[in-house]
DODREN-989808 format. One record per residue (C-alpha): residue number from 1; residue in one letter; x, y, z. Coordinates in Angstrom, 3 decimals, always signed. Each point is the difference from the previous one (the first is absolute). Example, Ala and Ser with C-alpha at 12.3 -4.5 7.8 and 13.67 -1.06 7.14 Angstrom:
resi=1; resn=a; c1=+12.300; c2=-4.500; c3=+7.800 .
resi=2; resn=s; c1=+1.370; c2=+3.440; c3=-0.660 .
# end
This chain:
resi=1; resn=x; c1=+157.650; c2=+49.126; c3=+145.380 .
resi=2; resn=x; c1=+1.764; c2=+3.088; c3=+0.743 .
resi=3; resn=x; c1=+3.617; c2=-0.574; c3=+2.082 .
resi=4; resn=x; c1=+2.161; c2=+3.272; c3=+0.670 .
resi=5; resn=x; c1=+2.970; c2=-0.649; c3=+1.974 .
resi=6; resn=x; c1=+2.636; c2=+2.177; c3=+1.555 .
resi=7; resn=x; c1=-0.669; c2=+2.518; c3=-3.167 .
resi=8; resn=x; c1=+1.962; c2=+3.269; c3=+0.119 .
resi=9; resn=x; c1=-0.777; c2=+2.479; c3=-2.428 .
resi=10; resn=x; c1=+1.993; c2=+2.913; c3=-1.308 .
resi=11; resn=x; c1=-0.882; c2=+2.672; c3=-2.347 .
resi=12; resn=x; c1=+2.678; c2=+1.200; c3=-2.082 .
resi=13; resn=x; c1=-0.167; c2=+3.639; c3=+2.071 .
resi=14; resn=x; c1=+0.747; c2=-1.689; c3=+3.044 .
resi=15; resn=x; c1=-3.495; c2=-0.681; c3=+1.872 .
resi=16; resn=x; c1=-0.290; c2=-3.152; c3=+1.636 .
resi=17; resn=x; c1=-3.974; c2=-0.711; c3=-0.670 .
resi=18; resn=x; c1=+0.305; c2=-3.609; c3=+1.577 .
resi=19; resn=x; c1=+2.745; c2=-1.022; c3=+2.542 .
resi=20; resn=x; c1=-0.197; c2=-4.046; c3=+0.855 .
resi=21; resn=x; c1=-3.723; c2=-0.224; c3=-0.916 .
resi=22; resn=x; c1=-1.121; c2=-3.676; c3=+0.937 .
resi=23; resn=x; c1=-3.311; c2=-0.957; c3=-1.442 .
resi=24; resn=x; c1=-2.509; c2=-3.390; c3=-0.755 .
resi=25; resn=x; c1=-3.340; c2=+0.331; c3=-1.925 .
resi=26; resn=x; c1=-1.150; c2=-3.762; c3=-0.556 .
resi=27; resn=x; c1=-2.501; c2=-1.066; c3=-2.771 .
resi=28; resn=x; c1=-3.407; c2=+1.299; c3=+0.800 .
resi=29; resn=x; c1=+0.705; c2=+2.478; c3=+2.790 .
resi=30; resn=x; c1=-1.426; c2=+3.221; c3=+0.608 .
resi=31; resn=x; c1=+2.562; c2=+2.690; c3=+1.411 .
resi=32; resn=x; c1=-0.168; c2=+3.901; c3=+0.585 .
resi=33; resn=x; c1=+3.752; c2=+1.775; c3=-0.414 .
resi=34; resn=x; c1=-0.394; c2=+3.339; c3=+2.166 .
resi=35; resn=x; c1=+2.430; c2=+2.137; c3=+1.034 .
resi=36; resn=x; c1=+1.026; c2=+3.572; c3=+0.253 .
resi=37; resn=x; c1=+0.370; c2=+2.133; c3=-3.130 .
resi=38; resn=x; c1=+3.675; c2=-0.497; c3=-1.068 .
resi=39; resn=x; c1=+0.244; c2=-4.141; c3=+1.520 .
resi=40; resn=x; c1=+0.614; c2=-1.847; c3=-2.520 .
resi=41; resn=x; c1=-3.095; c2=-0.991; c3=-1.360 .
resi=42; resn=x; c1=-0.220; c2=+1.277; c3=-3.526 .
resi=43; resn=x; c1=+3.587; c2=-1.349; c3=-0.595 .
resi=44; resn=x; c1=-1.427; c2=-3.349; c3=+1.288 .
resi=45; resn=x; c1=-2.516; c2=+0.393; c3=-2.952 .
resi=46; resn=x; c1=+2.278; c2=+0.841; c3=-2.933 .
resi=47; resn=x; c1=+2.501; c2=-2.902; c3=+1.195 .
resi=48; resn=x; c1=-3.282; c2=-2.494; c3=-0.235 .
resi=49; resn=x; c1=-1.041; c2=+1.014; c3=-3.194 .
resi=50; resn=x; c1=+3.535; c2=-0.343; c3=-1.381 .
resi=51; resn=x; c1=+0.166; c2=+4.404; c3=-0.503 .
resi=52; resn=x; c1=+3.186; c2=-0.180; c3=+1.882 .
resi=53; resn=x; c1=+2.592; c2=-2.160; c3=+1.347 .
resi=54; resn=x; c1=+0.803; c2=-0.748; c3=+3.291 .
resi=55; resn=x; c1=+3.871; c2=+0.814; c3=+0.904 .
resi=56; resn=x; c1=+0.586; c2=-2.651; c3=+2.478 .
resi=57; resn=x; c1=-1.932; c2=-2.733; c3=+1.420 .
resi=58; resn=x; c1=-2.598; c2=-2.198; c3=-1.560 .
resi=59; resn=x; c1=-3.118; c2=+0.276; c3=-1.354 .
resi=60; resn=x; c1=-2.557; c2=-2.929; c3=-1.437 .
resi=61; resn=x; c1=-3.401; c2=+1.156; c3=-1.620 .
resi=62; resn=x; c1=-2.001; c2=-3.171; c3=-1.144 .
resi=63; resn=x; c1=+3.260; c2=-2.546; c3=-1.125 .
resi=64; resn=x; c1=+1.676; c2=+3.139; c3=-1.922 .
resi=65; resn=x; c1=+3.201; c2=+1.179; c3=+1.924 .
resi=66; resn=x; c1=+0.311; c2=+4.123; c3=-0.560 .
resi=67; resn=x; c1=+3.659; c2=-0.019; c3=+1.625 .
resi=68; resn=x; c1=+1.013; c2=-2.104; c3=-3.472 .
resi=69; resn=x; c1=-3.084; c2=+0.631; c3=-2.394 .
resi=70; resn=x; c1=+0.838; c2=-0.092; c3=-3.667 .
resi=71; resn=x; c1=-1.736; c2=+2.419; c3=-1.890 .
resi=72; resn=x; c1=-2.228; c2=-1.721; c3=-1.967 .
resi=73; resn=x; c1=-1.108; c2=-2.000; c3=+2.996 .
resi=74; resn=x; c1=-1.579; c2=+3.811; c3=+1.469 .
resi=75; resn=x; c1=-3.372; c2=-0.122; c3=-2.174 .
resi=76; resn=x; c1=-0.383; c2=-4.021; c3=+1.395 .
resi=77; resn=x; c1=+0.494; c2=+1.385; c3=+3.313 .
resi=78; resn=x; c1=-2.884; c2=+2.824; c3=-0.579 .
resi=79; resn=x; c1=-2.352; c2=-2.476; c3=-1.014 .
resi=80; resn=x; c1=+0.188; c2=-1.472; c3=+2.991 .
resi=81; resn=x; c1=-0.805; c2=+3.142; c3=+1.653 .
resi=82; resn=x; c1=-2.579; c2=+2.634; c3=-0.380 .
resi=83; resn=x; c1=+0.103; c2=+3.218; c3=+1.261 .
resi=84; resn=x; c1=-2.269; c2=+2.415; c3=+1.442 .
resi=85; resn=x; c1=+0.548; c2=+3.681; c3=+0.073 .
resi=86; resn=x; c1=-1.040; c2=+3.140; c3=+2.272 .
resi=87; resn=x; c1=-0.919; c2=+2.043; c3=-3.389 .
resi=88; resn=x; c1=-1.524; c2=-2.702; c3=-2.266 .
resi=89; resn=x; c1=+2.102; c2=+0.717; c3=-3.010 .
resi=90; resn=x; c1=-2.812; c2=-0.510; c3=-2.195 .
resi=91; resn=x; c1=-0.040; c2=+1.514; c3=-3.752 .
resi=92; resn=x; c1=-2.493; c2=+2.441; c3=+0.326 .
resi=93; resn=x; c1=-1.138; c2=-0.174; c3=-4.021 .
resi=94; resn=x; c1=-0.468; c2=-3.879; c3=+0.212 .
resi=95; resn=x; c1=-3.287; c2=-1.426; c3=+1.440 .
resi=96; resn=x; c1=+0.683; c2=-2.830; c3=+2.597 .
resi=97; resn=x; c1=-0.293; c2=-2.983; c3=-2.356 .
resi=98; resn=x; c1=+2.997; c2=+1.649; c3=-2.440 .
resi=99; resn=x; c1=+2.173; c2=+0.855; c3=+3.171 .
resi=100; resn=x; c1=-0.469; c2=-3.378; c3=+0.803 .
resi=101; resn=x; c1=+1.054; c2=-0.933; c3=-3.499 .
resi=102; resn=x; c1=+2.685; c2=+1.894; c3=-0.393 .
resi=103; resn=x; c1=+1.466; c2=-1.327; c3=+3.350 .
resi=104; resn=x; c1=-0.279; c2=-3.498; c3=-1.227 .
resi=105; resn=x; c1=+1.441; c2=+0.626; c3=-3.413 .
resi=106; resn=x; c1=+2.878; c2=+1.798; c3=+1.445 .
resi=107; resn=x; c1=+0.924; c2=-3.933; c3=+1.571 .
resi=108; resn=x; c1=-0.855; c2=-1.771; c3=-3.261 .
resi=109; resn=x; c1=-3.664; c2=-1.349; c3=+0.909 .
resi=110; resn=x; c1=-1.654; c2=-1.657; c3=-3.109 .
resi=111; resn=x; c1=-3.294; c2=+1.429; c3=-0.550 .
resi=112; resn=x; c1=-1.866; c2=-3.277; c3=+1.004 .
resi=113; resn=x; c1=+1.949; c2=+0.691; c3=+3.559 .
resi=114; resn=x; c1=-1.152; c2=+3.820; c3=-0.417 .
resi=115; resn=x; c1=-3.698; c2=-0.944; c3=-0.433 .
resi=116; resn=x; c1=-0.256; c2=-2.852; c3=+2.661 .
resi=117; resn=x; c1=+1.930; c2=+1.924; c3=+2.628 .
resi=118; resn=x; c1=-1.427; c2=+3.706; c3=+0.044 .
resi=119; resn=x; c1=-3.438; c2=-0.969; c3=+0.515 .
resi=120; resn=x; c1=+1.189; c2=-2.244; c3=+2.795 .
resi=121; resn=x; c1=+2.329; c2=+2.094; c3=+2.210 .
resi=122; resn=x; c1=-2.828; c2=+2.981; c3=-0.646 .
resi=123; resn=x; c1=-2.796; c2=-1.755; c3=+1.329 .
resi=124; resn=x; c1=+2.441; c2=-1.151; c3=+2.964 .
resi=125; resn=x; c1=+0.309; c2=+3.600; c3=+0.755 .
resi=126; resn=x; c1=-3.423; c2=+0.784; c3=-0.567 .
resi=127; resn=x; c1=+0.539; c2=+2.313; c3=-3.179 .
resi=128; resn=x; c1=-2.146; c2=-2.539; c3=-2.373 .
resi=129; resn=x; c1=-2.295; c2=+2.891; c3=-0.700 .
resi=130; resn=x; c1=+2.658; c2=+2.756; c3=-0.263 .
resi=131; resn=x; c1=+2.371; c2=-1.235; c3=-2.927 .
resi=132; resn=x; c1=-0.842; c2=+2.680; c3=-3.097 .
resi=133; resn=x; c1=+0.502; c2=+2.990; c3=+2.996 .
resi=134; resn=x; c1=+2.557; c2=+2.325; c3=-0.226 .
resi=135; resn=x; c1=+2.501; c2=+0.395; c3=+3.242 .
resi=136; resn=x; c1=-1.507; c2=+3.517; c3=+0.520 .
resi=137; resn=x; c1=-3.714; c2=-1.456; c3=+0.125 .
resi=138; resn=x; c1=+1.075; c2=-2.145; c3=+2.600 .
resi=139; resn=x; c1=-0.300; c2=+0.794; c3=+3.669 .
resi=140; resn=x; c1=+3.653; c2=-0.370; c3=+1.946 .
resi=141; resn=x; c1=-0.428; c2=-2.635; c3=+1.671 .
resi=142; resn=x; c1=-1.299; c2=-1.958; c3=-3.597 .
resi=143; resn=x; c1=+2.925; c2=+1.205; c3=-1.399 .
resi=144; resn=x; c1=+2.057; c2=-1.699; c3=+2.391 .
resi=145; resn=x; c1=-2.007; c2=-3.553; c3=-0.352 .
resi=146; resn=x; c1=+1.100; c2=+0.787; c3=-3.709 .
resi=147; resn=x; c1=+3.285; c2=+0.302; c3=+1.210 .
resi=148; resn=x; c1=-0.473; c2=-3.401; c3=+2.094 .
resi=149; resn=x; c1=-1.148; c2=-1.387; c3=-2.855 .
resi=150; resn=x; c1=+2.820; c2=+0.650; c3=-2.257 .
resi=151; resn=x; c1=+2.127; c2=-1.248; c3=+2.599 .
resi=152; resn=x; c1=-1.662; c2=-3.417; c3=-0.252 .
resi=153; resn=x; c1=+0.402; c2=-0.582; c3=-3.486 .
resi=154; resn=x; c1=+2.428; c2=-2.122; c3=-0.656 .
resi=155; resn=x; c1=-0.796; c2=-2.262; c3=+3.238 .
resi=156; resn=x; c1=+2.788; c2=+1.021; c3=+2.236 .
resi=157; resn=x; c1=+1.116; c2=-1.955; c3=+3.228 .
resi=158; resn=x; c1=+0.611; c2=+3.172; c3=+1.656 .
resi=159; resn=x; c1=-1.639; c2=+3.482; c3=+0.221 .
resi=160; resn=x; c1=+1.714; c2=+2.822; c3=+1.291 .
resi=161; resn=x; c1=-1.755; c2=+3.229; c3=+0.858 .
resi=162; resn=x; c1=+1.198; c2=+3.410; c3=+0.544 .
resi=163; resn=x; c1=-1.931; c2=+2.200; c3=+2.270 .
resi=164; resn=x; c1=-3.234; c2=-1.469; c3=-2.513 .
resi=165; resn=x; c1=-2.145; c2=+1.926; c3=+2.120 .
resi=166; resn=x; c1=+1.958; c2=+3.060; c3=+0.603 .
resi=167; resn=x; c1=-2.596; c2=+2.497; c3=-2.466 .
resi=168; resn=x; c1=-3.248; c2=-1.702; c3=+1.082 .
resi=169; resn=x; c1=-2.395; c2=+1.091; c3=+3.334 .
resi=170; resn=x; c1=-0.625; c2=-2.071; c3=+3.244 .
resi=171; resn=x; c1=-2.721; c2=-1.942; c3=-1.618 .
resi=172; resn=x; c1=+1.750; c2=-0.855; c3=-3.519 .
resi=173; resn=x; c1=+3.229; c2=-0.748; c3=+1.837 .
resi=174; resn=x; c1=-1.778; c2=-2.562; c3=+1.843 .
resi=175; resn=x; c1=-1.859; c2=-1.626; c3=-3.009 .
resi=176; resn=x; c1=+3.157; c2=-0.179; c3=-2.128 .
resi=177; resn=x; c1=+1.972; c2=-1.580; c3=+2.931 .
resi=178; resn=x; c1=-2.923; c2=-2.367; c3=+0.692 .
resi=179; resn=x; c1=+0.375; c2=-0.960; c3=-3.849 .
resi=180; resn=x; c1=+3.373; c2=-0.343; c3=+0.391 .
resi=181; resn=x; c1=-0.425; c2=-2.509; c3=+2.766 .
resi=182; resn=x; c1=-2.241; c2=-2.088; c3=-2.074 .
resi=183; resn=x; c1=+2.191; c2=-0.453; c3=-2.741 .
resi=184; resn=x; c1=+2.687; c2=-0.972; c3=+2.953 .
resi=185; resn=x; c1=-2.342; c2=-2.887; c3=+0.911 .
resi=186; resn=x; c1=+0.041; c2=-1.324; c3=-3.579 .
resi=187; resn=x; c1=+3.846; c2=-0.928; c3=+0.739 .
resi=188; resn=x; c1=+1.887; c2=+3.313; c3=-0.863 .
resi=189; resn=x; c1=+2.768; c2=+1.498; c3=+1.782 .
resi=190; resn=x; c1=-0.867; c2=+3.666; c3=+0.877 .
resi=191; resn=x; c1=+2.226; c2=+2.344; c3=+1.178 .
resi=192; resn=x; c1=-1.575; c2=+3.608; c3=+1.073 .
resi=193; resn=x; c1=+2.164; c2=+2.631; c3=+0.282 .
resi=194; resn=x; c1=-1.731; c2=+2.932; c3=+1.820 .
resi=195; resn=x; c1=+0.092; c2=+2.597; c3=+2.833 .
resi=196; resn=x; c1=-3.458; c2=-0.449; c3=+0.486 .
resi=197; resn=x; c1=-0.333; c2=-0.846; c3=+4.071 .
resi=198; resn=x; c1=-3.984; c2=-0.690; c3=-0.341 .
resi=199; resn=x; c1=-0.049; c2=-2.289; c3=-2.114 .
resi=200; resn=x; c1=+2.968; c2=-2.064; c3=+1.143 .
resi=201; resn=x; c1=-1.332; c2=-0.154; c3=+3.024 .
resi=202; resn=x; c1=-3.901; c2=-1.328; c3=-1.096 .
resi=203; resn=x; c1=+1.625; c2=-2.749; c3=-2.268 .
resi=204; resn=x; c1=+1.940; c2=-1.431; c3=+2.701 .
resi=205; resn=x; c1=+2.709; c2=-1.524; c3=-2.299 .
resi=206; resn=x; c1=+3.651; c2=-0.483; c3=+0.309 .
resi=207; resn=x; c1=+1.386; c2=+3.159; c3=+0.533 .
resi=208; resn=x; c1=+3.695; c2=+0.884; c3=-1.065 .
resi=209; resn=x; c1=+1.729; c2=+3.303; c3=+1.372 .
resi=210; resn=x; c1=+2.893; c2=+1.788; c3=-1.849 .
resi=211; resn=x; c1=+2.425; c2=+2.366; c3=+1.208 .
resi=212; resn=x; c1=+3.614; c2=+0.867; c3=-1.210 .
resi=213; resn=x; c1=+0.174; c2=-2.478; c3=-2.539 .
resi=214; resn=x; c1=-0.690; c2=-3.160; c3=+2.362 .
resi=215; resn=x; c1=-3.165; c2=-1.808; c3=+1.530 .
resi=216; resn=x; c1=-0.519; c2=+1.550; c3=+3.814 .
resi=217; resn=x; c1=-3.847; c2=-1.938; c3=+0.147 .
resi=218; resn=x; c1=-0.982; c2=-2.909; c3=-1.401 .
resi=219; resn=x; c1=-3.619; c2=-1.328; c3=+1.601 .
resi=220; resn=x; c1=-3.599; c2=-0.548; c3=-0.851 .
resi=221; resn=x; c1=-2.816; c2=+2.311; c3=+1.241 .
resi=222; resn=x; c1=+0.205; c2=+3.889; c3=+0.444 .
resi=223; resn=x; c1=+2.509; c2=+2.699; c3=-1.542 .
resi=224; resn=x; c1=+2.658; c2=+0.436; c3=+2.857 .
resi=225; resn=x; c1=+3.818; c2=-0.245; c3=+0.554 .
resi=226; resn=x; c1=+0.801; c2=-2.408; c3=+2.255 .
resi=227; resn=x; c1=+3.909; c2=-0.090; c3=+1.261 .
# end
């Protein structure tokens, strides 16, 4: 579950990103963030993923409280989240299976977890046949189920996904989101971040509108401020 309340945050030159930001993602939901550039919701992002810190309010990402998070409680936190970015972040001289790898080594996976867990999230994503290719023999939008299927690695409660379709045409955007929908439906929390009006709209999900730092729109169906 994700729980933001009343959270006000300051950057140390003086920008308010988020001002009284109220929030609720329960367990298994599906949610778009949209918003204006400049609304908040990249700083709604880094303060899920434990990047940042909120500087006032509260905020509650799967039983882990980031207003009063130890340290060494951030990678338990990230496990419980996967992330999903616009620009894949893969490592271009590493075929899929070894960026895969090295993403589950980085978390301390044995290599009995390595070997029954790649082949599984792969095959979710439909990359079974793809795993010795290299990121630049890969098509964008299978580089982005790569990314998808990083994200799922470690089994997270909660995927968040920033603008995952923002590099991809019509026709890929709608195939990842589709995918991304599926994966909902198997009990995880998504979160979409994304500008993208089409494909907001042809879901026909919860729908949650930013601007200057607080929630203006909060309803399911089509990409629109309502005040």
């Amino acid at each position: 579950m994700i729980r933001m309340l009343d959270v006000v945050k300051e950057y140390p030159n003086g920008t308010r990103a988020l001002n009284g930001l109220t929030l609720e993602l329960g367990d298994g939901e599906f949610a778009f963030l949209v918003g204006p550039s400049g609304s908040g919701k990249s700083t709604v992002i880094k303060l899920l993923t434990g990047e940042i810190m909120p500087t006032g309010g509260r905020v509650m990402v799967n039983g882990f409280s980031l207003s009063n998070i130890k340290e060494w409680q951030i990678p338990h936190l990230r496990r419980t989240v996967g992330v999903i970015f616009q620009d894949f972040r893969l490592i271009n001289n590493k075929n899929v299976w070894d960026n895969m790898v090295f993403a589950m080594r980085a978390v301390g996976a044995s290599p009995k977890e390595i070997q029954k867990r790649i082949p599984y999230v792969l095959d979710l994503v439909g990359l079974e046949n793809k795993s010795r290719r290299f990121p630049d023999e890969l098509s964008g939008g299978e580089q982005q189920r790569v990314a998808i299927a990083r994200a799922l690695l470690n089994n997270p409660s909660t995927i968040i996904a920033d603008e995952p379709t923002g590099n991809l045409d019509p026709a890929r955007s709608l195939e990842i989101m589709t995918l991304l929908g599926k994966i909902n439906e198997l009990g995880t929390t998504m979160l979409i971040v994304t500008h993208e009006r089409d494909l907001v709209d042809h879901f026909g999900k919860r729908v949650v509108m930013l601007e200057g730092g607080r929630v203006i729109s909060d309803s399911v169906g089509r990409y629109e401020v309502k005040r």
